[in-house]
C-alpha positions in Angstrom: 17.9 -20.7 11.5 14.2 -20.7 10.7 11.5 -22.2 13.0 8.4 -23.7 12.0 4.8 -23.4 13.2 1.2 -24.8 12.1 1.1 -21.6 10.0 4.6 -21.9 7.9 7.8 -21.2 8.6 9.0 -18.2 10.9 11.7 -16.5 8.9 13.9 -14.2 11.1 14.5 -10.7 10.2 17.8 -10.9 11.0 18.5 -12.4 7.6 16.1 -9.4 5.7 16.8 -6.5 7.2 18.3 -5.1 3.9 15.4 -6.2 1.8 12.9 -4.4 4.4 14.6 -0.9 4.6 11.1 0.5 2.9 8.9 -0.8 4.7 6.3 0.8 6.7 7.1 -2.7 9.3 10.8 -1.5 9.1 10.6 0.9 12.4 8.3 -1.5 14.0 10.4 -4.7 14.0 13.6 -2.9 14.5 13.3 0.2 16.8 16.1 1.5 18.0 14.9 1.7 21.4 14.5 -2.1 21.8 17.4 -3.8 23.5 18.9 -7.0 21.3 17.1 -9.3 23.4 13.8 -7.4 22.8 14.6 -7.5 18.8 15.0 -11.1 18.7 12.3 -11.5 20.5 10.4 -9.4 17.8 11.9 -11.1 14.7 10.7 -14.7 16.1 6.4 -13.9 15.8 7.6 -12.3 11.7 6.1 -15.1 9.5 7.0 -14.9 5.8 4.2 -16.3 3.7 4.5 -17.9 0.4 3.8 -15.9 -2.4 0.2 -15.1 -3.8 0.1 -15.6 -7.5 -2.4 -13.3 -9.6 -5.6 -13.4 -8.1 -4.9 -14.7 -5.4 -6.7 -13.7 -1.8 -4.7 -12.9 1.2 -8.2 -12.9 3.5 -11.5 -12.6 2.0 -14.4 -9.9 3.7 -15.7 -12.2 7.3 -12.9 -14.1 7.7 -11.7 -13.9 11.3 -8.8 -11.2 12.0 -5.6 -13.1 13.3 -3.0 -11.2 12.1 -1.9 -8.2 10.1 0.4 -7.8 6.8 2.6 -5.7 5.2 3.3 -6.3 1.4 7.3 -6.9 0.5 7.1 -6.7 -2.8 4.4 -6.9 -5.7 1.0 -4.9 -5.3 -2.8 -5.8 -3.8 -6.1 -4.3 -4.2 -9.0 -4.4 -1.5 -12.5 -4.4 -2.4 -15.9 -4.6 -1.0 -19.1 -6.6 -2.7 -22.5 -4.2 -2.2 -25.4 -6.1 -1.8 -26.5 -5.7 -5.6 -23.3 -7.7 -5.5 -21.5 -5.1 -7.0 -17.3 -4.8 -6.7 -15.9 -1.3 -4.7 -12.1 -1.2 -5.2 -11.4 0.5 -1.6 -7.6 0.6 -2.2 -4.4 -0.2 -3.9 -1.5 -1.4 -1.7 2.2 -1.3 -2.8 5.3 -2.8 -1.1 6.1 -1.6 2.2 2.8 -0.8 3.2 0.2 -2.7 5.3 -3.3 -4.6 4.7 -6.0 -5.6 7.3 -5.7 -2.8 10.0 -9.1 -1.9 9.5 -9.9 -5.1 10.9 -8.8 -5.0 14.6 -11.6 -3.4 15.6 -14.3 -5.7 14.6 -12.2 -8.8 14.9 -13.3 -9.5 11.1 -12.2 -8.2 7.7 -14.9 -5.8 6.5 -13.0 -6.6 2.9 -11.3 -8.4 0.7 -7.5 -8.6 -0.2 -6.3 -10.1 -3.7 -2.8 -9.9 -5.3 -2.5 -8.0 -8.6 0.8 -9.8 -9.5 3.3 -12.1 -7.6 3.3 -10.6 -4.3 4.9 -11.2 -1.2 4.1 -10.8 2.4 5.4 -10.5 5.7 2.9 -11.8 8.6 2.5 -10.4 12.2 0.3 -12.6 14.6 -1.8 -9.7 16.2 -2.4 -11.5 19.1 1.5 -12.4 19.4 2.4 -8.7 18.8 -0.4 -7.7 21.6 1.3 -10.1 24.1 5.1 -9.2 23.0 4.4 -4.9 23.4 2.9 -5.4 27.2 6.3 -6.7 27.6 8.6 -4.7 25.6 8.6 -1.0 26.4 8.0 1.5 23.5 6.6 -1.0 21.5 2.8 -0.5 21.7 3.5 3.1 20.8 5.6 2.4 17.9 3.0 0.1 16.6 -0.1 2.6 17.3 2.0 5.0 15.2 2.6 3.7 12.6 -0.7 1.9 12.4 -2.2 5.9 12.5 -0.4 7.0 9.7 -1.2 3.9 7.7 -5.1 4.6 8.7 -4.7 8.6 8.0 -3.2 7.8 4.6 -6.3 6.0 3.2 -8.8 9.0 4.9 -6.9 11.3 3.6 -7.1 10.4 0.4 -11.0 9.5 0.3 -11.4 13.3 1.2 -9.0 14.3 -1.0 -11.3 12.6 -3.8 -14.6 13.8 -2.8 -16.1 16.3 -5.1 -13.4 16.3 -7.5 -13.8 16.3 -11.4 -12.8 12.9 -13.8 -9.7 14.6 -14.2 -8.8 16.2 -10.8 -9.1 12.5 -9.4 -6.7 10.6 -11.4 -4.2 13.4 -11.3 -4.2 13.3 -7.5 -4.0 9.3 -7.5 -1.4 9.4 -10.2 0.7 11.9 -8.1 -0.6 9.6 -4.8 1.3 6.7 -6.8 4.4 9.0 -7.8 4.9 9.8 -3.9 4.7 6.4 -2.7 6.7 5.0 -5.3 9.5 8.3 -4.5 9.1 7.0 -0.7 10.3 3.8 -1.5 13.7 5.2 -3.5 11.9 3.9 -7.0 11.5 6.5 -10.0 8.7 8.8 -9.0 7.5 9.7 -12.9 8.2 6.5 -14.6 5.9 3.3 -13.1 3.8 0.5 -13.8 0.1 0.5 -13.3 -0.8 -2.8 -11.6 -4.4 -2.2 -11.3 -6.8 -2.7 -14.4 -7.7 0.1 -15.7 -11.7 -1.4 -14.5 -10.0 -1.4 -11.0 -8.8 2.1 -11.5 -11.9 3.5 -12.7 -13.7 1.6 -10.0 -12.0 3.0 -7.1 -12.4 6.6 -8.8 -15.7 6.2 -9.4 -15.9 6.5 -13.0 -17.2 4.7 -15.8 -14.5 2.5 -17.7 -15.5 4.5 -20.8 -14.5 7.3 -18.8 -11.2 6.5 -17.8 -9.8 5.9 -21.5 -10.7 9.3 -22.6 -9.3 10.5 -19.4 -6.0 8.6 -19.8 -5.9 10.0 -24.0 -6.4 13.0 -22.5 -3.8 12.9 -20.6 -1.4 11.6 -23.4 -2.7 15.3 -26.0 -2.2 17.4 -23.3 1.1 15.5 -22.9 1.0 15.3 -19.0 1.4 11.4 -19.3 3.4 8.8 -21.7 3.0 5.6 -22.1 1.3 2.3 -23.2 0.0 -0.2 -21.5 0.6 -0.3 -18.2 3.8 1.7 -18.0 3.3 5.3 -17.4 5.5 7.9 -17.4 4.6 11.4 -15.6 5.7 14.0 -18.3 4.4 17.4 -16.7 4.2 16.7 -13.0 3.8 20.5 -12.5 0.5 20.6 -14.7 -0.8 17.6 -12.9 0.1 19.0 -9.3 -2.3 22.0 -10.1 -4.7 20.3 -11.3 -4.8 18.2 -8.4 -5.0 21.1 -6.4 -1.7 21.1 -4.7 -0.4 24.2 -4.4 1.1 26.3 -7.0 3.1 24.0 -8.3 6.3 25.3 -7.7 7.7 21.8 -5.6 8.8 20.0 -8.4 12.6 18.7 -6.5 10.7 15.2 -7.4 10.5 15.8 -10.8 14.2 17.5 -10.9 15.6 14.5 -9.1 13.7 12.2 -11.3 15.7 13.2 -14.9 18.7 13.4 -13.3 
């Protein structure tokens, strides 16, 4: 049975468990740890959202923090507006992971979240969660764990960008996107590109100009396939050294992936 509350209805996880095996909220609403009592108590402060259409906005930069999401299917972007009133694309957001942690701190989203396509959501009142994990044992940790790695993720990668050449950068997002997809059980070589390719040279930092000779260049050196956007990784071994990772040699994705 679903419940009701000013905010929509409360859907209980019980009856989308399957549908939320890859998602980063997965270990947190179900932890094996947690008695049944303690799970049903969990599933109950879950909201499911309508879904955003296209352009859409989740929360919009200033708007008070209440509660925090994780996407279930479809894709986001989060962005920031300079004072020039300029757009930075801070991040792209696939299903399974989660959008507004950066705003627990301030008690105010320091950004914006729209919906790329059709995308789905799964709520968490924060203050509901705070309450429930003071009384559930093992919760607050789970939940500080996997909010870390969610964090870590998005530093890791601003590093990872900094200092890099045009084509260094969108061989390490284009692998970033392979892994996530991979984590997910999806194809890890053959995806669609939800972002614009604007957006993607936004968050790179490169001129638009910039990014179609990047993405041609790509295509001659026949790293990438594709048109539009559907990509398909064609050389993940040259595009892992360019992106720096190693020598190469870990390719099982790429094995697994024309099989």
């Amino acid at each position: 049975m679903s419940q009701r509350t000013e905010q929509g209805p409360i859907i209980r996880l019980s009856g989308i468990r399957n549908a939320c095996g890859d998602c980063s909220l997965y270990q947190l609403c179900l932890p094996v740890s947690l008695s049944t009592g303690d799970v049903q108590r969990l599933e109950e402060i879950v909201q499911k959202r309508r879904p955003l259409d296209r352009g859409d906005h989740l929360y919009r930069a200033g708007d008070q923090f209440r509660s925090i999401y994780a996407v279930k299917s479809g894709s986001m972007k989060t962005y920031t507006i300079s004072q020039d009133g300029d757009e930075q694309v801070t991040g792209f957001h696939l299903p399974g992971e989660m959008v507004g942690l950066d705003a627990i701190n301030s008690g105010t989203h320091p950004c914006s979240a729209v919906a790329l396509e059709t995308t789905s959501v799964c709520e968490i009142p924060f203050q509901a969660l705070e309450n429930l994990a003071v009384k559930v044992p093992g919760l607050q940790r789970q939940l500080l764990r996997i909010m870390s790695k969610e964090i870590f993720a998005d530093h890791e990668m601003l590093q990872t960008l900094a200092k890099r050449t045009a084509e260094e950068r969108l061989a390490i997002v284009l692998l970033s996107l392979s892994d996530r997809f991979a984590r997910r059980g999806l194809s890890p070589h053959r995806f669609r590109l939800t972002m614009s390719r604007s957006d993607l040279s936004n968050y790179l930092g490169l001129a638009p100009e910039t990014m179609s000779r990047l993405f041609k260049r790509f295509h001659d050196k026949g790293w990438m396939s594709g048109e539009g956007k559907e990509v398909t990784l064609e050389n993940v071994k040259a595009l892992r050294l360019l992106a720096g990772r190693g020598n190469g040699d870990d390719v099982r994705a790429e094995e697994s992936g024309r099989h």
